[in-house]
N, C-alpha and C positions, 0 to 999 in steps of 0.2 A: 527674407530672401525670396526672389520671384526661381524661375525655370522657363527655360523651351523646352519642350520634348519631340524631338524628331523621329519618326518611321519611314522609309523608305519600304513598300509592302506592292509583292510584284513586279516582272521587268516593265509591267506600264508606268512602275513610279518610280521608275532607275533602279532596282535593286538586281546587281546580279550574282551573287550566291543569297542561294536560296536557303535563307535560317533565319531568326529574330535576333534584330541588331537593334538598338536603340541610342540612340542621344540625349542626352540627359546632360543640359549648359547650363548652371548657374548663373542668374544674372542679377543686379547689382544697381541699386539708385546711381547715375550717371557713371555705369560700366562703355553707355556708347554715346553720344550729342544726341542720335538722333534714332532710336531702339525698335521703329516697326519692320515691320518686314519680315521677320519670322525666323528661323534658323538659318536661311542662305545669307541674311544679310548683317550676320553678329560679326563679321569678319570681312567687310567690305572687298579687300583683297582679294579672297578666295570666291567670291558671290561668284562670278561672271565665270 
């Protein structure tokens, strides 16, 4: 099993409460066709 890990650290990098949050995705041999792009793009839908 691979992972993203996302932080959001600062309102420069979108975060706004200010505490430690993390993302932690499970990913998966042909979880997506097409898998770069980082944590915005695991969910094509939601990217934009």
């Amino acid at each position: 099993m691979a992972s993203n890990i996302g932080i959001n650290d600062s309102t420069a990098a979108g975060q706004t409460v200010m505490h430690l949050h993390i993302h932690l995705i499970p990913r998966y041999d042909g979880d997506q066709p097409e898998p770069r792009g980082g944590v915005r793009w695991i969910f094509h839908d939601k990217a934009a």
